[in-house]
TORKOLZA-768191 format. One record per residue (C-alpha): x, y, z; residue in one letter. Coordinates in steps of 0.001 Angstrom, whole numbers, plus 524288, in hexadecimal, padded with zeros to 5 digits. Example, Ala and Ser with C-alpha at 12.3 -4.5 7.8 and 13.67 -1.06 7.14 Angstrom:
2
8300C7EE6C81E78A 835667FBDC81BE4S 
END
This chain:
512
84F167BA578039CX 852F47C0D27F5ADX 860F47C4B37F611X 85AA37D1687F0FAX 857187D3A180035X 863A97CF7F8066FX 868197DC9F80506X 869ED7E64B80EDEX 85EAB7F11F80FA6X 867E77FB5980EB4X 86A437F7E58016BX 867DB805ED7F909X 863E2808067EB7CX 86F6380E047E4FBX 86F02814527D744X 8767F809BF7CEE2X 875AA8038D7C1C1X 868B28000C7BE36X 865BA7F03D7BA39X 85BC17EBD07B180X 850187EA0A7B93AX 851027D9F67B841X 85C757DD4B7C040X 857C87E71D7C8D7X 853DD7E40B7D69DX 84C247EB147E20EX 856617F26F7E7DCX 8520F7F28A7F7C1X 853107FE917FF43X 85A9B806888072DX 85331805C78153DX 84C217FE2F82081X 844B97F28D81C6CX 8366D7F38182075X 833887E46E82265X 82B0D7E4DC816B8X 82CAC7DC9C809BEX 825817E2777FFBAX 8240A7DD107F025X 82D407E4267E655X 82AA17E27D7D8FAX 8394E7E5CF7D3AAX 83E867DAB27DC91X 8334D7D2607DA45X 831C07CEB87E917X 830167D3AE7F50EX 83A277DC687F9B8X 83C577E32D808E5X 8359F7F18780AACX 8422A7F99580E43X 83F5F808EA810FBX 849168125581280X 8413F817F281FD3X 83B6980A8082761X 8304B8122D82911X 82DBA81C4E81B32X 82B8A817A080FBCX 8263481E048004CX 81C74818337F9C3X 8171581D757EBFAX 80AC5816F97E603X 807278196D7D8E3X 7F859820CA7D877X 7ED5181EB17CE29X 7ED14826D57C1A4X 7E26D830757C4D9X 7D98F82D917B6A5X 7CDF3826047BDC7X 7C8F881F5D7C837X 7D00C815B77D134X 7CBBB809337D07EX 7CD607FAD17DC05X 7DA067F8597D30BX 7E08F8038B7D65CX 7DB138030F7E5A3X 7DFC27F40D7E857X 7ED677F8CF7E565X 7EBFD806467EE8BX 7E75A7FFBB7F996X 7F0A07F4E87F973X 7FC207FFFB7F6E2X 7F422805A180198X 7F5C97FA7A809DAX 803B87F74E80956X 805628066980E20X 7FDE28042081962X 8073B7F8AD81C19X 812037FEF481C71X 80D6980A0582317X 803FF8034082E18X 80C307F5FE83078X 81AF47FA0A82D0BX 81A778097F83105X 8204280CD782441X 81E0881BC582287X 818F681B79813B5X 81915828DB80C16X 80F528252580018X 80DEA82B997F4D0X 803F782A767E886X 8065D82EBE7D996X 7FA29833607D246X 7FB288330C7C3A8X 7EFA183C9E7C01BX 7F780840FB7B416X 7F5D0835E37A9C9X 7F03C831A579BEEX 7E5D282A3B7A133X 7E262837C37AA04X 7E2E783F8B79E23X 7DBE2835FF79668X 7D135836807A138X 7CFEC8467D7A12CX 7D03B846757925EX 7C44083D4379283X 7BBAC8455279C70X 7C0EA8526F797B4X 7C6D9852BC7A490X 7D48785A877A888X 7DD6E84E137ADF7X 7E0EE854327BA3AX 7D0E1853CB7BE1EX 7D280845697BA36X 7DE0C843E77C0C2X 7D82B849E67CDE8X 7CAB9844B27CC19X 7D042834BD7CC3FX 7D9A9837617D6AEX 7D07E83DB07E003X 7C8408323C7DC78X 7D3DA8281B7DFE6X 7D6E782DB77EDFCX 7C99F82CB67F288X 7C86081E387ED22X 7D6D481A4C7F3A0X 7D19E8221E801DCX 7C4CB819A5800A9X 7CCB280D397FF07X 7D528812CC80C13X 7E241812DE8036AX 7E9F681D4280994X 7ED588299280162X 7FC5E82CF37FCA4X 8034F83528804B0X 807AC83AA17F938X 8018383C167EE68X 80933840C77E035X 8004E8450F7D0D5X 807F9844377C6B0X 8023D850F67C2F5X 8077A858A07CF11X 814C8850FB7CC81X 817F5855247BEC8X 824D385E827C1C1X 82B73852E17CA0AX 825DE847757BEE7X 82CE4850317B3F8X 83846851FA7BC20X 83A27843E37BF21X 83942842377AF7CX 840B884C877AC6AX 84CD2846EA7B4E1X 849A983A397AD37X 84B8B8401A7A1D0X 85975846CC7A3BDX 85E64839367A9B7X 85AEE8349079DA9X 852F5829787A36FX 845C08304379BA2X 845398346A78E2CX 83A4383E5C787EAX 834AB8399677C46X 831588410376FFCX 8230C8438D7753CX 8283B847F278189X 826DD83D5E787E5X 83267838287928EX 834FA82B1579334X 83CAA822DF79D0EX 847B181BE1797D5X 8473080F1379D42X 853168090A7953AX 859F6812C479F3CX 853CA80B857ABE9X 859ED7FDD07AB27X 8508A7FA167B74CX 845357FDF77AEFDX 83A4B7F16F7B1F3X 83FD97ED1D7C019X 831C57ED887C53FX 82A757E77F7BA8DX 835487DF9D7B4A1X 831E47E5467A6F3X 83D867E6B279B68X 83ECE7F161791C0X 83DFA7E9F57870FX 8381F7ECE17776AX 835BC7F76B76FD1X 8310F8043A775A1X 821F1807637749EX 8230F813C677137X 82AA381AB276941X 82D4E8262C7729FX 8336F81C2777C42X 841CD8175077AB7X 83F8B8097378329X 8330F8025E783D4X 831BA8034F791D9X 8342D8112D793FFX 829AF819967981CX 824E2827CE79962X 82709831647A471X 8232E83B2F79CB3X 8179183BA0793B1X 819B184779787FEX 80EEF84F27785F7X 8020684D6C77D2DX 7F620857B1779EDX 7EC018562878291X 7F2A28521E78DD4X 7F67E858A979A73X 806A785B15799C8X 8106A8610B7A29FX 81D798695279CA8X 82B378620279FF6X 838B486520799BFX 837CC85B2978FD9X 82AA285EB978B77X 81A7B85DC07902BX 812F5852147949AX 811518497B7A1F1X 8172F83EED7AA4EX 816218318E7A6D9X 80E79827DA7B108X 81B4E821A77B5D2X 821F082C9C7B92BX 81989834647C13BX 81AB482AD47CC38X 82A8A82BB57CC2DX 82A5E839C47CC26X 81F2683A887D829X 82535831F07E03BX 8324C834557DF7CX 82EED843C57E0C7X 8281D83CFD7EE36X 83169834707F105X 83F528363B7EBD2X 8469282C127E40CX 842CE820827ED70X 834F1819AB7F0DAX 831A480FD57F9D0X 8243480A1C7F3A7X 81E5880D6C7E733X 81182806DE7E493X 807CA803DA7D9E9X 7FD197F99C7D328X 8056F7EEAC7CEF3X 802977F3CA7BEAFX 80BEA801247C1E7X 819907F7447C3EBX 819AF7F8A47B4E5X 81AB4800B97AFB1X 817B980BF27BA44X 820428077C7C52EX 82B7B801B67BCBEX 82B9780F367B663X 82BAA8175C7C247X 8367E80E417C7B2X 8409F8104C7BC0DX 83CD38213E7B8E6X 84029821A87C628X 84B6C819407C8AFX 84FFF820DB7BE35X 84AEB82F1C7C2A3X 852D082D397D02DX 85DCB823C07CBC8X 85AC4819687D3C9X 85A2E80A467D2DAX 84C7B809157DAE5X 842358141E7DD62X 837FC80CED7E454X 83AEB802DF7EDF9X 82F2E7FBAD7EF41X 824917F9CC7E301X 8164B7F4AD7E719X 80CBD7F0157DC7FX 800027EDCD7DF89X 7F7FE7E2CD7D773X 7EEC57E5A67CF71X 7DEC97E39C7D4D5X 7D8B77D9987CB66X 7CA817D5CF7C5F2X 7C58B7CADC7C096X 7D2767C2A47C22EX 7DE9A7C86F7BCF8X 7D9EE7D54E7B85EX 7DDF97E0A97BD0AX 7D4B97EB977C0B8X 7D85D7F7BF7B7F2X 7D075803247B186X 7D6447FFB27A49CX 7CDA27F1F97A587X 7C1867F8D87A95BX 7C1A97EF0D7B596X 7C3317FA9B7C111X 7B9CA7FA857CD34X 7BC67808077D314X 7BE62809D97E180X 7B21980EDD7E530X 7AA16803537DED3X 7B3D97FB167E746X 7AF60801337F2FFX 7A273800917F1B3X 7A1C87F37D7F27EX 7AD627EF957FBCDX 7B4587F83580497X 7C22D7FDC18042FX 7C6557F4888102AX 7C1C67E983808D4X 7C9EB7ECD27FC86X 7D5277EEBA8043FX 7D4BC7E2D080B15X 7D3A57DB707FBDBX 7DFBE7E3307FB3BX 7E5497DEBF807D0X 7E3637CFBD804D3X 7EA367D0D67F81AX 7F9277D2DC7F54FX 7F9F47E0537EFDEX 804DA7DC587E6B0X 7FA867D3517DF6BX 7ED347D58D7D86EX 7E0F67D4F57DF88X 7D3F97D0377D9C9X 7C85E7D8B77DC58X 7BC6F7D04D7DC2DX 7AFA27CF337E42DX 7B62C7C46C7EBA4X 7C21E7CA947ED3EX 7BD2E7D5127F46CX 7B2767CEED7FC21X 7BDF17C562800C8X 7C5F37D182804E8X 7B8497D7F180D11X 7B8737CAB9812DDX 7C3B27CAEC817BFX 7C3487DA6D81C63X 7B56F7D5AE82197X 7BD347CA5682A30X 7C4697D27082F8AX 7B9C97DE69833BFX 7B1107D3DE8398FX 7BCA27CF8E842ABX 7BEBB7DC7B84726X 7B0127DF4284997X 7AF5A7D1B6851F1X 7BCA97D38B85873X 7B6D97E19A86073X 7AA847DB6D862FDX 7B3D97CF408692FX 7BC677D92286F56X 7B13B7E1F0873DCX 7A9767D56B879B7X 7A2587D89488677X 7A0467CCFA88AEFX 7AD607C66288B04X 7B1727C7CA89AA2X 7BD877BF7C89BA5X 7C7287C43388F6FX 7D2AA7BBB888C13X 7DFD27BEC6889A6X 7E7707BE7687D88X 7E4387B3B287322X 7F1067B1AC8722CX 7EEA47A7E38650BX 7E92F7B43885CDFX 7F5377BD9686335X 7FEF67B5E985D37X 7F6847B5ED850BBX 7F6507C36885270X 802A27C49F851CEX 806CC7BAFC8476AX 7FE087C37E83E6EX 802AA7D08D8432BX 810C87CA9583ECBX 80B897C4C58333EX 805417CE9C82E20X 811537D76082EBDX 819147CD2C8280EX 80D5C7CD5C81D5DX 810167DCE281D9CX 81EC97DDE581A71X 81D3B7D18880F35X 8164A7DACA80458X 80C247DEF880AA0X 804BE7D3C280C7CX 7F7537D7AF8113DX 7EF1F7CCBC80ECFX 7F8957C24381887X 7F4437CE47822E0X 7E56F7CCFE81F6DX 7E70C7BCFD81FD5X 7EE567BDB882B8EX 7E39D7C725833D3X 7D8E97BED682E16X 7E0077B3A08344CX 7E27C7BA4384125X 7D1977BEA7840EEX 7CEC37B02B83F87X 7D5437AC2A84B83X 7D0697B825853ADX 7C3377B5DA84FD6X 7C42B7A73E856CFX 7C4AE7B06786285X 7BC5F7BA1D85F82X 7B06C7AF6E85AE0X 7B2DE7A6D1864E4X 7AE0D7A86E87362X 7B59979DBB87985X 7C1747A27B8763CX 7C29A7AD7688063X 7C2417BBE787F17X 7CEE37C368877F7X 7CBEB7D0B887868X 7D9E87D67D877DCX 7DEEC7CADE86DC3X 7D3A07CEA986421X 7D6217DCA086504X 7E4AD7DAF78617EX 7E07B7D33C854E3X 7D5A57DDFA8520AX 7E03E7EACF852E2X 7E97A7E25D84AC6X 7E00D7DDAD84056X 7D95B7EBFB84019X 7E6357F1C483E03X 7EC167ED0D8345FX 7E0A77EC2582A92X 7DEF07FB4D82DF6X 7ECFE7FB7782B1DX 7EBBE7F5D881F67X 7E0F18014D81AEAX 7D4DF7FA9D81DAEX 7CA0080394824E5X 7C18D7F66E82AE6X 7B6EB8005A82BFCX 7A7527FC8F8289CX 7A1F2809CC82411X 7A35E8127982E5BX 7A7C3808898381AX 7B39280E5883F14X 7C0E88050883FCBX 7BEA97F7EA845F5X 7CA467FA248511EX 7C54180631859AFX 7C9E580B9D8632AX 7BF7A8050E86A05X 7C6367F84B8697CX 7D2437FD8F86E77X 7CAF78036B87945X 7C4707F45B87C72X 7D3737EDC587BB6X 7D8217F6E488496X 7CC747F79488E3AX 7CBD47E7E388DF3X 7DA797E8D488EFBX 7D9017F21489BCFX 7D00B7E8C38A2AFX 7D8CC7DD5B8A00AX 7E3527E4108A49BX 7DD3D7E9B18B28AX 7D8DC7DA468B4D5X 7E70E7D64E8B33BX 7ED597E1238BBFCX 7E2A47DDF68C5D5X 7E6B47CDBA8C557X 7F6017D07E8C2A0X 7F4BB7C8D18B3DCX 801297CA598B053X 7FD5D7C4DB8A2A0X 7F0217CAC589EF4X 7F74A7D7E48A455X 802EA7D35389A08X 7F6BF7D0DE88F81X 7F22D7DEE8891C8X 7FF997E2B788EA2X 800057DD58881ACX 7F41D7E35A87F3BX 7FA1D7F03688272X 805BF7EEA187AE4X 7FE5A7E8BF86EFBX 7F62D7F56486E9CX 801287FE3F86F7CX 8077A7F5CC861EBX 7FAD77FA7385BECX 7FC9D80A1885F7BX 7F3208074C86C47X 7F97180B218798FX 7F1618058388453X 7F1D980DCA89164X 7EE678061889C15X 7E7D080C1B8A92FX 7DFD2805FB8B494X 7D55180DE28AF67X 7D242810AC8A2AFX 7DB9D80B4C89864X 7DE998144388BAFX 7E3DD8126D87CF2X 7EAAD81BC5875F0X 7EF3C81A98865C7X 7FEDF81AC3867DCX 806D881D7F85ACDX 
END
């Protein structure tokens, strides 16, 4: 293991001299480690998840500029940012308090209103109404918190303002304020990038420094400040949001893999530098980019955009997810035809088991049931372990999906086969696990109007077949079908089912 890790986890992030960022290393929390090894991009490997509370953590993800529509570039990365919440909310009980910057202040906003003879803030509104309803029909789950940059402006000027008299920012002869970056030795720890050359711009004192302030010009919308009119700069809106939301730590801050530089990098050093510490956010998650045609990336700027709406009327949210889910969300995905109808063939593998396995477990005729298949148990288990393991190394969906499509294959040698006895009670195990976990993951495995595969119907046949198994046992003093009944019982209680058993009528509740 890197000596980086060898040291204790109570290690704390004191205020010290800063290094130059070739020296500067991820500096590992104060806190309980989680179990979890997630990908950090200013150690360049995978480093333990350590929160301060096992069970809260902060998470900040950066939201769309509000000047048109969204487009499947933008939704592969909020569904797989979507995704690794539900992780570490469904499977690791991590309390997660999200929250969701929306830039709707902006020169490409402005631009936008100036060309339809349209006020901004109607822009603004107009595209991020628009983007809500496109993340709810992909069943991305909304911010609990949600910031504009526009209702922010007295804590974004503050924030610069405090900048300023630490002389860390300087305001240009336009008006313009400018963070010093020859004052942030760490500057480029996440993207490994130098200050080096002549500055671009006259107004700037270091190539590399960049505005948090833009001075203001005719014609656009401008806000006063002490050191003159105009609006925030892109970078700094985020800083000020979140750590108005926050304070002057965060757990997970998230973005499209093209914000590490120079959005993220920039956010990292203003506010570093804002709260005088050596690390603001813990944990940094990119998301690669969605490609066409090879190695290009989807983007409005290359015309190349399919929006989310013409996405869904040809395939369905689940089966964009699960293109999502058998991908590494660190890496780009290709969108293609082939791509996707590989993903609804895999979503479709797995709704056709489900529809066979009730019809198996609901099967009339079958008189003399077996007990456990103890073979597919075990690989029941090795998969429920597995895919844990899968969990807490980045996030790794698509070993989970490989791993259930392996465990399907072997219960459908039981299922499809009539010689090989009747396993009611093992097949329904596999069915709740299987159905749980991809719901768990944010897919709906609904067709239309279909309701959820798992009913409460099929609870109600486990624990009526259950019943009868277990009167014929009491009745013949089988010690080990009445110890197989047990399991059952204590297998449906793991899953928030409490069995109540009676010589009558058995019952269910939902247990918390």
């Amino acid at each position: 293991m890197n000596t980086l890790f060898t040291v204790s986890v109570r290690r704390i992030s004191h205020v010290c001299t800063l290094k130059p960022y070739k020296e500067t290393k991820w500096l590992m929390p104060y806190g309980n480690p989680t179990g979890i090894y997630v990908y950090n991009c200013v150690a360049n490997q995978r480093v333990p998840v350590i929160l301060s509370d096992p069970h809260i953590a902060t998470w900040y993800s950066c939201g769309p500029t509000v000047y048109d529509s969204a487009h499947i570039g933008h939704a592969s990365c909020y569904v797989k940012l979507d995704i690794i919440q539900r992780i570490l909310k469904s499977f690791f009980n991590v309390n997660l308090v999200t929250a969701m910057g929306i830039t709707d202040i902006d020169d490409k906003i402005i631009k936008r209103g100036l060309e339809t003879n349209t006020h901004f803030t109607n822009i603004a509104k107009q595209y991020e109404s628009e983007f809500w309803l496109d993340m709810n029909s992909l069943n991305i789950e909304k911010p609990l918190i949600i910031t504009r940059v526009s209702e922010q402006i007295d804590c974004i000027a503050s924030f610069v303002k405090k900048l300023i008299d630490s002389e860390l920012a300087y305001v240009s002869k336009t008006g313009s304020v400018y963070f010093d970056t020859s004052k942030f030795p760490s500057y480029g720890k996440l993207s490994r990038m130098q200050d080096e050359g002549e500055p671009s711009d006259e107004e700037k004192k270091n190539k590399m420094d960049f505005a948090v302030w833009k001075g203001h010009k005719p014609g656009e919308p401008y806000w006063d400040v002490p050191w003159g009119s105009g609006r925030p700069g892109w970078h700094i809106e985020c800083s000020a949001m979140v750590s108005k939301v926050f304070g002057s730590q965060l757990d997970f801050h998230a973005g499209g893999i093209d914000l590490r530089f120079p959005h993220h990098e920039n956010e990292e050093a203003q506010s570093c530098a804002y709260h005088n510490s050596r690390q603001w956010a813990n944990y940094w998650i990119h998301v690669g980019h969605l490609q066409v045609k090879g190695d290009t990336k989807m983007s409005k700027s290359l015309k190349n955009t399919i929006s989310i709406p013409e996405l869904l009327k040809t395939y369905s949210a689940d089966t964009f997810r699960m293109a999502c889910l058998t991908s590494n969300y660190r890496y780009s995905m290709e969108y293609t035809d082939a791509a996707m109808e590989n993903a609804e063939e895999v979503l479709n593998k797995f709704k056709f088991f489900l529809k066979d396995a009730i019809v198996y477990i609901n099967n009339n005729t079958a008189t003399h049931p077996c007990q456990y298949k103890d073979s597919i148990l075990k690989e029941l288990q090795k998969v429920q372990d597995g895919n844990i393991e899968a969990l807490k190394t980045d996030f790794d969906t698509a070993t989970c999906i490989n791993n259930m499509l392996n465990l399907i294959s072997s219960t459908n040698k039981i299922i499809k086969n009539d010689s090989s006895g009747y396993y009611p009670v093992t097949v329904t195990l596999i069915v709740e696990y299987i159905t749980g976990v991809l719901t768990k993951f944010g897919l709906k495995l609904q067709d239309g109007s279909q309701e959820n595969i798992f009913s409460d119907m099929l609870i109600d046949t486990l624990v009526e077949f259950r019943h009868t198994v277990r009167l014929n046992a009491l009745s013949k003093k089988d010690k080990e079908l009445l110890n197989a009944c047990d399991i059952v019982r204590d297998k449906m209680k793991s899953i928030k089912v409490q069995i109540n058993d009676s010589n009558k009528t058995p019952s269910w509740v939902l247990i918390k």
